[in-house]
C-alpha positions as CSV (number, residue, x, y, z in Angstrom):
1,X,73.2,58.0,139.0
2,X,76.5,56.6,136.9
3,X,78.9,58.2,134.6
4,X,77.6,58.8,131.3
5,X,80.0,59.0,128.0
6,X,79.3,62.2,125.8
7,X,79.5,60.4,122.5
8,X,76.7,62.4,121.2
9,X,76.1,66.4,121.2
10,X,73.2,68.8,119.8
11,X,74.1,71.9,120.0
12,X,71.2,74.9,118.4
13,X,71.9,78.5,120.4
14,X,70.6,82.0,119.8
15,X,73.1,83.0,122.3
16,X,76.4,81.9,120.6
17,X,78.6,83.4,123.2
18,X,81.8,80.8,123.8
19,X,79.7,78.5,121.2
20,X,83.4,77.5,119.6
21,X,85.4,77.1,121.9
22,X,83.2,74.9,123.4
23,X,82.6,72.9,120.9
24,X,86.2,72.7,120.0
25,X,86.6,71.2,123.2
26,X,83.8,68.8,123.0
27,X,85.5,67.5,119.4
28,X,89.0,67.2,121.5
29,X,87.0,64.7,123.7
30,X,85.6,62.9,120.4
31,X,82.4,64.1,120.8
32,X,80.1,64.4,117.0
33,X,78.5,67.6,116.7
34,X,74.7,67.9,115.7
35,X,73.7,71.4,115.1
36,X,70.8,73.5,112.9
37,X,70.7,76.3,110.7
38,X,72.9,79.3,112.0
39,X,74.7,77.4,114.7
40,X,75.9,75.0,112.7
41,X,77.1,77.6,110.0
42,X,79.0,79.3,113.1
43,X,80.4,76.0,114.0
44,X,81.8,75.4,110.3
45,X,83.2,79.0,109.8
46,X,84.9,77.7,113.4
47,X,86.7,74.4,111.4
48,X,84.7,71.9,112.8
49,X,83.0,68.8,111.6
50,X,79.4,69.1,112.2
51,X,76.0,66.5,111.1
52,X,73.2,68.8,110.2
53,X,69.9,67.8,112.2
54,X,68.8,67.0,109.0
55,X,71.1,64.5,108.4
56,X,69.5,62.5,111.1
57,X,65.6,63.0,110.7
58,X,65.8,62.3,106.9
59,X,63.4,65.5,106.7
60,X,64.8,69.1,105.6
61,X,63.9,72.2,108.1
62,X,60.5,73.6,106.9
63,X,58.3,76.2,107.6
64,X,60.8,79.0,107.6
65,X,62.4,76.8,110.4
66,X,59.5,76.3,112.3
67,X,59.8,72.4,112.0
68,X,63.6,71.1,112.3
69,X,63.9,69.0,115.7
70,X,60.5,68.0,116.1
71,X,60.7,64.8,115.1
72,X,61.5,61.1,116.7
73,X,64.8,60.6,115.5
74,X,65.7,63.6,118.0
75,X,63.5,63.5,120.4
76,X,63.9,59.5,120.8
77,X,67.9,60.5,121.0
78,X,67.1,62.2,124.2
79,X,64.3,60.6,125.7
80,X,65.2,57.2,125.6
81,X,66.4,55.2,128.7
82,X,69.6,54.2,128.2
83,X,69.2,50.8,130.5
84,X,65.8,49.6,129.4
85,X,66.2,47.5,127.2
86,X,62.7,47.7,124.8
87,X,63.7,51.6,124.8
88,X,67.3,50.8,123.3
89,X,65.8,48.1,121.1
90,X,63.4,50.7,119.7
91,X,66.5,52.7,119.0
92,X,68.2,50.1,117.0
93,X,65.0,49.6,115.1
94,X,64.2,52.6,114.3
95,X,67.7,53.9,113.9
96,X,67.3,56.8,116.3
97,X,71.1,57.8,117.5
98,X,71.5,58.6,121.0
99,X,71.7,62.3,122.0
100,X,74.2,62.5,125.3
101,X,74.2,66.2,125.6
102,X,71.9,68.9,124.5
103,X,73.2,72.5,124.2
104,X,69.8,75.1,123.7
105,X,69.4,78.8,124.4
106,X,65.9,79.8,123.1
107,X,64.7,82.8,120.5
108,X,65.1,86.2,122.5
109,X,61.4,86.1,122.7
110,X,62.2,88.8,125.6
111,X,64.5,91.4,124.1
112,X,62.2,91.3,120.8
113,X,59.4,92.2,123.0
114,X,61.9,94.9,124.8
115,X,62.8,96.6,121.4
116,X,59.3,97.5,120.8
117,X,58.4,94.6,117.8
118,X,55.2,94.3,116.5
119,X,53.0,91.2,117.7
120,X,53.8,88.9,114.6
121,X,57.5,89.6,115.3
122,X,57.0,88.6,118.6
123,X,55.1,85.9,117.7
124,X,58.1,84.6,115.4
125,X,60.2,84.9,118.5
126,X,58.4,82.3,120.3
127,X,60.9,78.7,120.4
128,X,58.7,75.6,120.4
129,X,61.7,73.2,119.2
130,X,63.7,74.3,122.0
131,X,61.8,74.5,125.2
132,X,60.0,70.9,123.8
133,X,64.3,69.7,123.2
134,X,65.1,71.2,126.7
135,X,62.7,69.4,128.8
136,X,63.3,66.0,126.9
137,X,66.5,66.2,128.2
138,X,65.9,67.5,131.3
139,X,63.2,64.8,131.9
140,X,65.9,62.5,131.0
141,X,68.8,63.6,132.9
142,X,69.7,60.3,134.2
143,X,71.1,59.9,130.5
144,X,71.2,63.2,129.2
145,X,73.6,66.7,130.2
146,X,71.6,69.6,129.3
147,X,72.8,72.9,129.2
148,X,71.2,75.9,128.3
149,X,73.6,78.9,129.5
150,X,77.0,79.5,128.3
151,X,78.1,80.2,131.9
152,X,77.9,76.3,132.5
153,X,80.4,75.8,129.5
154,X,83.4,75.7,131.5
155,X,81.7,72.9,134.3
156,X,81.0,70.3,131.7
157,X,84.2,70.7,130.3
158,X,86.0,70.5,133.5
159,X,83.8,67.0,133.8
160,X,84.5,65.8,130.7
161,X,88.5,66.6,131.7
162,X,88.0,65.0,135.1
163,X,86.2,62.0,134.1
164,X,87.3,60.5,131.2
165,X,84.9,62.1,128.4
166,X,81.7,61.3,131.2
167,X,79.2,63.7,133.3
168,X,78.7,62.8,136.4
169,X,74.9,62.5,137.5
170,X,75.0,65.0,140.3
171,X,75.9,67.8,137.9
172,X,73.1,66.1,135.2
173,X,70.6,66.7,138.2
174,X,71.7,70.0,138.6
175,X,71.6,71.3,134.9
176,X,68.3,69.8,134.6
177,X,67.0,72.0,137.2
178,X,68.4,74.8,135.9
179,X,66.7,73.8,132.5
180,X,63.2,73.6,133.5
181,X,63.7,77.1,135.5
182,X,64.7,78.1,131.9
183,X,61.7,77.2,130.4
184,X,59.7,78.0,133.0
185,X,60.8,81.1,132.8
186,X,60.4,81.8,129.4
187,X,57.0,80.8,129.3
188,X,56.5,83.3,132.0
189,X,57.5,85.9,129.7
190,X,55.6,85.0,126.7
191,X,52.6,84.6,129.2
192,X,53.1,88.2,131.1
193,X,53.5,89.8,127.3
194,X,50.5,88.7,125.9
195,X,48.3,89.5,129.3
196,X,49.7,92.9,128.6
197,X,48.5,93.0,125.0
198,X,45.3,91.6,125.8
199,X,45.1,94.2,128.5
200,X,44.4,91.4,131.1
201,X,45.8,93.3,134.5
202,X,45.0,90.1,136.6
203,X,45.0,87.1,134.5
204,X,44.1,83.3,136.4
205,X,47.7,82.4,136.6
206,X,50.5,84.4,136.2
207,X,54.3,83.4,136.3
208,X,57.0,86.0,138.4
209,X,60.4,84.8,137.0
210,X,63.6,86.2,137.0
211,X,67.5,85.5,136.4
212,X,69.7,85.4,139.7
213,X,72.0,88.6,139.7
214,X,73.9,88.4,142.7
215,X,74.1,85.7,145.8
216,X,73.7,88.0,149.0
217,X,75.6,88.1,152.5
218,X,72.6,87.9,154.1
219,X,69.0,89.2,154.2
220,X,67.5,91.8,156.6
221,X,69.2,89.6,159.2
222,X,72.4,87.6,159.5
223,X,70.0,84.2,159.8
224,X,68.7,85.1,156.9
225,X,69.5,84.0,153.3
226,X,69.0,86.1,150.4
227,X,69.4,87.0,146.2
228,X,68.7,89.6,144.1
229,X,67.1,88.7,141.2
230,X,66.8,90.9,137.9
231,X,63.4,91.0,135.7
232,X,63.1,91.8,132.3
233,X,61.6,94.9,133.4
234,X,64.0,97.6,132.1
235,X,63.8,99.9,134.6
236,X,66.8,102.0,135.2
237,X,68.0,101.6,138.7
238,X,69.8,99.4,141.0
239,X,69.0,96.6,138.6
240,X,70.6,98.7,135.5
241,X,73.4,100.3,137.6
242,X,77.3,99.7,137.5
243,X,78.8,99.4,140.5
244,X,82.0,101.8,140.2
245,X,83.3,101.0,143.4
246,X,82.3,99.8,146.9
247,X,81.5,96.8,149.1
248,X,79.5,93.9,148.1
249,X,75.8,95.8,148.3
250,X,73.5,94.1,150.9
251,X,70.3,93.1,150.6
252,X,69.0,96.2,152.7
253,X,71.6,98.3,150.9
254,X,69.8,97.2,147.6
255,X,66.0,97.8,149.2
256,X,67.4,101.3,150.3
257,X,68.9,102.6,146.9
258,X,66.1,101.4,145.1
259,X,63.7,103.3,147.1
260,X,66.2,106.4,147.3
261,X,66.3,106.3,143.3
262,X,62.6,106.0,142.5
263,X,62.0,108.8,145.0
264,X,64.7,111.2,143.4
265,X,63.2,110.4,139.8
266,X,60.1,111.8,140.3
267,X,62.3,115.5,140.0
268,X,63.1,116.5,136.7
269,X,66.7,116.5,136.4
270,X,65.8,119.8,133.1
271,X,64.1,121.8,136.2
272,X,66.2,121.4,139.1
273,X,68.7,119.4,140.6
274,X,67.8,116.5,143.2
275,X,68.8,115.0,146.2
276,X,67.2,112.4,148.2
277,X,68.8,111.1,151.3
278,X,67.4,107.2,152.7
279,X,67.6,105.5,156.0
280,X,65.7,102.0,156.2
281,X,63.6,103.0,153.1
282,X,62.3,106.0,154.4
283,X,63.4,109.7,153.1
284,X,65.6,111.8,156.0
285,X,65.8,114.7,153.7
286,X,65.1,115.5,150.3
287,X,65.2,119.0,148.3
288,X,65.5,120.7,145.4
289,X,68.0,123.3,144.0
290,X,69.8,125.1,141.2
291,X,73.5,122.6,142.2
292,X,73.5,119.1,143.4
293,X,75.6,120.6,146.2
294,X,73.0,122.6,147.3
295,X,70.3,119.8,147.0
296,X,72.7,117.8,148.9
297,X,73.1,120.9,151.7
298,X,69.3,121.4,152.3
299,X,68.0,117.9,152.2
300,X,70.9,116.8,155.1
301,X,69.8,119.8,157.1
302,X,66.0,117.9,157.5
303,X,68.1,115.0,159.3
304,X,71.9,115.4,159.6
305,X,71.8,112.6,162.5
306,X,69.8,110.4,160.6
307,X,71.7,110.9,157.7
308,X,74.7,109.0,159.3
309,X,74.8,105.5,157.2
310,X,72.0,106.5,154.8
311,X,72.1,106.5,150.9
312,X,72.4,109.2,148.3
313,X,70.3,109.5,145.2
314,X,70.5,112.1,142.6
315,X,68.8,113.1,139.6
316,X,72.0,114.0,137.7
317,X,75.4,113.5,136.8
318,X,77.1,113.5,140.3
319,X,79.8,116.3,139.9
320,X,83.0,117.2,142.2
321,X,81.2,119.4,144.2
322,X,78.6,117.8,145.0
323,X,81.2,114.9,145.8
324,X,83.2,116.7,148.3
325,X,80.3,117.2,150.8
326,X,78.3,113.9,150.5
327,X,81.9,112.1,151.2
328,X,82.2,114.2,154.5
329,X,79.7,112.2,156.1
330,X,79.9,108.1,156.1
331,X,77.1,107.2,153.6
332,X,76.8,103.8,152.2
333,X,75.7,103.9,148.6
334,X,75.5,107.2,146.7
335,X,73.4,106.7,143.4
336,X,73.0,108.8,139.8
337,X,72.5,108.2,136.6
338,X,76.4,109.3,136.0
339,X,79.1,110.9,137.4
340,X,82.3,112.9,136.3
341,X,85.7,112.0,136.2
342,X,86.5,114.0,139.2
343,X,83.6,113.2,141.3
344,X,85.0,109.3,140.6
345,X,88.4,110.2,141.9
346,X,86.6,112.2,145.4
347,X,84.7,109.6,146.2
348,X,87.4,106.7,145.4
349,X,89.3,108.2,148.6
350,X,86.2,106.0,150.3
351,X,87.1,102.9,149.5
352,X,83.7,101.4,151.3
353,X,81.5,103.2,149.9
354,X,79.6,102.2,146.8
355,X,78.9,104.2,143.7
356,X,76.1,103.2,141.8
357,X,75.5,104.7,138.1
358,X,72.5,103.6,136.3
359,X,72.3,105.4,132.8
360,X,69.2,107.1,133.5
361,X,66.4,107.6,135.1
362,X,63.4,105.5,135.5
363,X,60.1,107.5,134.2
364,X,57.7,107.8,137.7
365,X,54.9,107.9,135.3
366,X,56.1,104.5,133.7
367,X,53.2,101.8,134.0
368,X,54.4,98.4,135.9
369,X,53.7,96.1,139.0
370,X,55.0,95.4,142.3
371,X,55.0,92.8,144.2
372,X,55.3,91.1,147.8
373,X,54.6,87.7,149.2
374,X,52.7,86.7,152.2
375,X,52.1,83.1,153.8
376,X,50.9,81.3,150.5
377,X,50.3,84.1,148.3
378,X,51.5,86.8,146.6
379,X,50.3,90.5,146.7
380,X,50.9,92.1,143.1
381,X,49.1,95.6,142.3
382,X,50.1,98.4,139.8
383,X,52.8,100.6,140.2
384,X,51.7,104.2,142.1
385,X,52.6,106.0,138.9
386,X,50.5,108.7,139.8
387,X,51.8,112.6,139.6
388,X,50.2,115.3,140.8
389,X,48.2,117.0,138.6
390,X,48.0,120.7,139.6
391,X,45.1,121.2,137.4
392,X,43.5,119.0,139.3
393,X,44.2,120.4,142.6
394,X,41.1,121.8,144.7
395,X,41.6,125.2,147.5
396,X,39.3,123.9,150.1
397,X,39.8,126.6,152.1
398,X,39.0,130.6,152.6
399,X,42.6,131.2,152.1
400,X,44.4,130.2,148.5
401,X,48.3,128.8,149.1
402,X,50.9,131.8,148.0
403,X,52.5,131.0,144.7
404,X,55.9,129.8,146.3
405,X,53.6,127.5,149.5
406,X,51.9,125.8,145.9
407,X,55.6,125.0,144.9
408,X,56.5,123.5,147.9
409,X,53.3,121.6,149.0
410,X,53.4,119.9,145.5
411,X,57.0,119.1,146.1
412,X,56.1,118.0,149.5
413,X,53.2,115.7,148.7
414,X,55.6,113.9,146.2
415,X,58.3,113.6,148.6
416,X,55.2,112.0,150.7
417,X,54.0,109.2,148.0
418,X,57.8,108.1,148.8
419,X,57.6,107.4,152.5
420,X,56.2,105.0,154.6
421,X,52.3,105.2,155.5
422,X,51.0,107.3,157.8
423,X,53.2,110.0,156.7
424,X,53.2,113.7,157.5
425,X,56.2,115.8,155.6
426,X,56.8,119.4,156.3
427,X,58.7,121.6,153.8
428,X,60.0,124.9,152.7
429,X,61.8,126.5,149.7
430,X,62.5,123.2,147.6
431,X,63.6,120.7,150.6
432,X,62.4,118.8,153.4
433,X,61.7,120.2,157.1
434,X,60.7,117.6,159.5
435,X,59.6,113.7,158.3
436,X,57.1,111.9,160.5
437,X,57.1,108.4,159.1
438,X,55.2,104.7,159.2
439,X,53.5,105.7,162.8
440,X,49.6,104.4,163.2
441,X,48.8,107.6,164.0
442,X,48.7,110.6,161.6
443,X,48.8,112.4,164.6
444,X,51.8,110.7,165.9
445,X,53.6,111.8,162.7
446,X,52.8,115.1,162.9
447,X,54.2,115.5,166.3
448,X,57.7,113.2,165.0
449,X,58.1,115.3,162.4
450,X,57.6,118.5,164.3
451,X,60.3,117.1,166.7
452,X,62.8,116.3,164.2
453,X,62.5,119.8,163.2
454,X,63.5,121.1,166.3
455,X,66.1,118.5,167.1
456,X,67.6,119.5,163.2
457,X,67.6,123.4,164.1
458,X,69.6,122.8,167.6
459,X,72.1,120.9,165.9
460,X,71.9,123.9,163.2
461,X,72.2,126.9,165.9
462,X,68.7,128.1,164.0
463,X,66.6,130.1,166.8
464,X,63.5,128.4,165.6
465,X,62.7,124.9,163.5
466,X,62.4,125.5,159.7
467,X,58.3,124.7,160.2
468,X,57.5,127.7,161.1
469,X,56.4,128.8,157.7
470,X,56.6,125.7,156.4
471,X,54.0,123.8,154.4
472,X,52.5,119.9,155.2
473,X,51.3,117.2,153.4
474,X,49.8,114.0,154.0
475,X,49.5,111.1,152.5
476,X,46.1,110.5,153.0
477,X,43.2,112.3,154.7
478,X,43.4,113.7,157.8
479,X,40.3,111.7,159.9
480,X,39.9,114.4,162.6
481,X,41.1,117.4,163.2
482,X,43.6,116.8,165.6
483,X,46.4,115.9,163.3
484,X,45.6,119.3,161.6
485,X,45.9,121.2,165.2
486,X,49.3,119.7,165.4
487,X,50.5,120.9,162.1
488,X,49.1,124.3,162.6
489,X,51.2,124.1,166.3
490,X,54.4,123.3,164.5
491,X,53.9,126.6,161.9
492,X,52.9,125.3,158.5
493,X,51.0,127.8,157.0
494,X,49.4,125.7,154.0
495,X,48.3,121.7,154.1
496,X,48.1,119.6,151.0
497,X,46.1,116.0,151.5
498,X,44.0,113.5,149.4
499,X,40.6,114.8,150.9
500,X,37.7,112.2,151.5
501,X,37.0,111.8,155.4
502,X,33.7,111.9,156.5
503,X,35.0,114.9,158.3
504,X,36.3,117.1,155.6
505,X,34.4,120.0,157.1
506,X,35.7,119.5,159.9
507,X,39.0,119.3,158.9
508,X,38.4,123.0,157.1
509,X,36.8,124.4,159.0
510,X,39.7,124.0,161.8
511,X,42.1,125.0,159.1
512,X,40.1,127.9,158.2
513,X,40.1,128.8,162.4
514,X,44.0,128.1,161.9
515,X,44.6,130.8,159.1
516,X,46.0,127.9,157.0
517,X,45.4,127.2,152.8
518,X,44.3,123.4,152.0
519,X,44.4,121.6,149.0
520,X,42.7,118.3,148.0
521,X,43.9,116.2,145.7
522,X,41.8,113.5,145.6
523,X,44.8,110.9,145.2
524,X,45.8,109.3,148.1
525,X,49.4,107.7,148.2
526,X,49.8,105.3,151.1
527,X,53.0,103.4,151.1
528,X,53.5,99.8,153.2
């Protein structure tokens, strides 16, 4: 594709960030400026010369601005092939100016929705002018530069500087692209919002869009490529966080802390302090306690070894003390909502490591989807925003839990929703004992779990592994009761599970033999 002279630009933004100065430089070139309603007021309060749409169509905006650029004299401007010759003869007759460049950022159509505004607001929010403006150009980018983020301000202007006034056709190509992912996009988001009003949970065709945040090193693997991408989902998290300090996060870095941080949230931050310690998505320790500090102390005695390399989540403000001991071990990411001053400068003296701080805390009982792809498709379910509800709860056995094993089996069976299916979790007073995680056999994870325990009170000088007196939980129902035998080996004394087997009574009635309390839930939290 040649060179094409910017003689011509329209220029109508929500988004108005650099607006002047770029247009300022476009005028430098010689460039006339065609704008609409508020841009073109900004443009005048900037000193420039600008021709109001208007001007052009012969027609005045209308319908509270409904109808302004839908109309030949524009969309002819931009869709018209510069070397065919009827197209530039209908031009001449029909005395539609050529548009060379089309500036558009749409109606925040997404952060009206975000604010909470009522459906006719939202409906308001919804450009037709633009997107219709955006892909006329885009269609014709042999002739036409479209831009529709401000980012890209600086790359046309080096162009113009470069070449004479002219854009070149491989970056036309390239904005275009970038336009119709823009629309795309956008129509995405008007599309997801109004499923959600309608209350349609699956609708025929749905649209999963989302603005690039960050180029990754790499994926799971060095031959891999990867991005992270940010939704309008706001979610506080590793999408919402500042990065204070650190390495460039990786993309398992990223899957980690995201899955540390949702696991921590389910604590409240107003009933106890949190920690949650991650290896390869799975938990290696998590507790509960008055301090951070001693959150931090009890969930790394589940897993010290583990540990090694893992990430840190908390549920509050990470203070000094708690500081000090996570920084004694090499950890890659430590996350919280905040952090102090002095807890900055402790973990600073790590100049690797990377502190995340999101604002907040996302709400576990928040509704939302997740999603994952396979060969041609793409899974996408509800988000397991399910607590548990102790009301709810059901002693299947002869013996009722002690008021502290309750505690901890509901702490235990939360932990569980958070680790990868089939999962066994053993814990005592507020923190994590023994893990077994994403084994094919409940049974198998009993026994891991039961080992790690052991393994963790050699490396602690304990005469025994914190089991004994422990409690379990699984994630979902034990099928036989040999997963329960191993649990009772290991010294839980109460089991928490979903309930549901065909061999339920068995399953007591070896619990029962065992001495142990059982609870069903009736909610079963696998994890993939």
């Amino acid at each position: 594709m040649p060179t094409r002279k910017i003689a011509r630009a329209l220029l109508s933004v929500s988004d108005k960030t650099g607006l002047a100065d770029f247009a300022k430089a476009l005028a430098k070139h010689g460039v006339t400026l065609v704008s609409t309603g508020g841009t073109a007021k900004t443009l005048r309060e900037a000193g420039l010369d600008v021709v109001d749409v208007a001007e052009i169509t012969g027609s005045p905006e209308m319908m509270d601005g409904r109808v302004k650029t839908l109309h030949p004299k524009i969309h002819g401007g931009l869709l018209a092939m510069r070397g065919k010759a009827e197209h530039v003869a209908a031009m001449e007759t029909h005395g539609i100016p050529p548009i060379d460049l089309l500036v558009v950022n749409l109606y925040p159509f997404e952060a009206t929705v975000a604010d909470g505004a009522d459906f006719a607001t939202a409906i308001e929010n919804i450009d037709i002018g633009g997107p219709a403006m955006i892909r006329a150009a885009a269609k014709n980018h042999d002739g036409v530069a479209v831009v529709v983020d401000p980012r890209d301000y600086e790359q046309v202007l080096e162009e113009l500087a470069t070449h004479e006034g002219c854009t070149t056709g491989s970056t036309r190509r390239h904005l275009a692209a970038k336009a119709f992912a823009h629309t795309g996009a956008y129509d995405g988001a008007i599309a997801t919002w109004f499923a959600e009003r309608l209350d349609v949970t699956a609708p025929r065709k749905r649209v999963f869009a989302g603005t690039r945040e960050a180029k990754l090193r790499y994926g799971e693997n060095p031959h891999q490529w990867a991005a992270f991408y940010r939704t309008a989902e706001r979610r506080a998290g590793v999408a919402t966080a500042r990065q204070v300090q650190g390495k460039e996060l990786s993309y398992n870095n990223l899957n980690d802390t995201d899955a540390a941080f949702e696991l921590v949230a389910e604590f409240d931050p107003n009933a106890s302090a949190a920690v949650a310690i991650i290896k390869h998505a799975n938990p290696c320790g998590v507790a509960v306690a008055p301090t951070l500090a001693e959150a931090y102390g009890k969930a790394l005695a589940c897993d010290g070894v583990s540990a090694f390399g893992g990430i840190v989540a908390l549920n509050a403000t990470l203070d000094a003390e708690a500081a000090e001991e996570i920084v004694k071990i090499f950890t890659e990411v430590i996350i919280a909502p905040d952090a102090t001053d002095a807890a900055k400068d402790i973990v600073a003296a790590k100049e690797n490591l990377r502190l995340l701080l999101t604002g907040g805390l996302p709400d576990p009982r928040a509704e939302g989807i997740t999603f994952r792809s396979l060969s041609g498709g793409i899974l996408v379910q509800s988000r397991d925003n399910r607590l548990v509800d102790q009301d709810a709860l059901k002693v299947v056995s002869k013996r009722k839990p002690s008021e502290q094993e309750l505690a901890d089996l509901i702490f235990a069976f939360t932990v569980a929703k958070h680790v990868k299916s089939n999962t066994i979790v053993y814990a005592k007073d507020g923190a994590t004992v023994g893990i077994g995680a994403g084994q094919m056999s409940r049974v198998d994870s009993a026994r891991i779990a039961a080992r790690k325990a052991q393994d963790a009170a050699e490396a602690l000088g304990l005469s025994q592994p914190l089991t004994i007196g422990s409690v379990a939980a699984s994630d979902a129902f034990f099928p036989f009761a040999d997963g329960l035998h191993v649990v009772a080996e290991a010294g839980a004394t109460a089991v928490i599970q979903p309930g549901g087997s065909m061999r339920d009574d068995e399953v007591i009635a070896a619990a029962d033999e065992a001495g142990l309390a059982m609870i069903f839930t009736g909610m079963r939290h696998f994890r993939h």
